[in-house]
Phi, psi and omega in degrees: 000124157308116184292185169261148175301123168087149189275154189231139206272129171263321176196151158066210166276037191221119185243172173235102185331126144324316177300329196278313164274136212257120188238136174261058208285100178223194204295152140287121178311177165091203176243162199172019176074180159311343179276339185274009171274355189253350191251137140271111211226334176300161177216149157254137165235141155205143190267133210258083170288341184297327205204025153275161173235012213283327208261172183282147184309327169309296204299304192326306170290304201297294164315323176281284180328288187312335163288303181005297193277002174248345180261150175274063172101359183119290211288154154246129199249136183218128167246134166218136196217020181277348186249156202268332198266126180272345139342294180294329186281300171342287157350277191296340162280295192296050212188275161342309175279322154309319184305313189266342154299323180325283175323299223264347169249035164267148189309132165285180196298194169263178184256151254225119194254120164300139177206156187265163189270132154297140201321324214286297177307346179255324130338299181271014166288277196314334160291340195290289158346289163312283162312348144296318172302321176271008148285321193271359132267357157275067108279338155309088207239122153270042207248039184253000000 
């Protein structure tokens, strides 16, 4: 088996070594002629995050929190089986497994600064109001 080229960059100057990830191959469901009993073309990858050392100790407890309902024994396991080729699925995973460390060691957001409705704006709802109500009660013509 050919390894893939180059270590794959998650963000910034931090990548994940080729040697850290374990790639797995079997068939693909679905359909595919006589070549597909014979190809192993699904590819499993998986990265061992519990017992790397590729990430800063930081990204690492974040990613392990925000993952916690997705990992096996520590690891994240990315299946890709939509291409005939495994070479593309190969591609598409390890494309996939960045993506979703990227997502998962990002910084959290900023919190969120409460701000009040002005006054000015609250004021022309509620006359808005009003005036939709006395249009729609003068349609009621009570005059029995």
């Amino acid at each position: 088996m050919d390894p893939m080229s180059g270590p794959h960059l998650i963000r910034g100057s931090v990548s994940l070594p080729e040697a850290e990830l374990n790639w797995r191959f079997s068939r693909s469901s679905g359909p595919g002629g006589q070549h597909v009993n014979t190809s192993d073309s699904q590819v499993e990858l998986r990265f061992d995050l519990a017992g790397t050392a590729s990430l800063p100790p930081v990204w690492k407890a974040r990613a392990l929190e925000r993952l916690a309902g997705r990992l096996v024994d520590g690891c994240v396991v990315v299946r890709a089986s939509e291409h005939r080729s495994q070479w593309r699925n190969r591609e598409t995973a390890a494309v996939r497994l960045a993506a979703l460390l990227a997502e998962a060691t990002a910084p959290p957001p900023q919190p969120r600064r409460p701000t009040r409705i002005p006054r000015g704006i609250n004021e022309r709802r509620l006359r808005e109001k009003k005036q939709r109500s006395d249009t729609k009660r003068g349609r009621s013509a009570r005059d029995w």
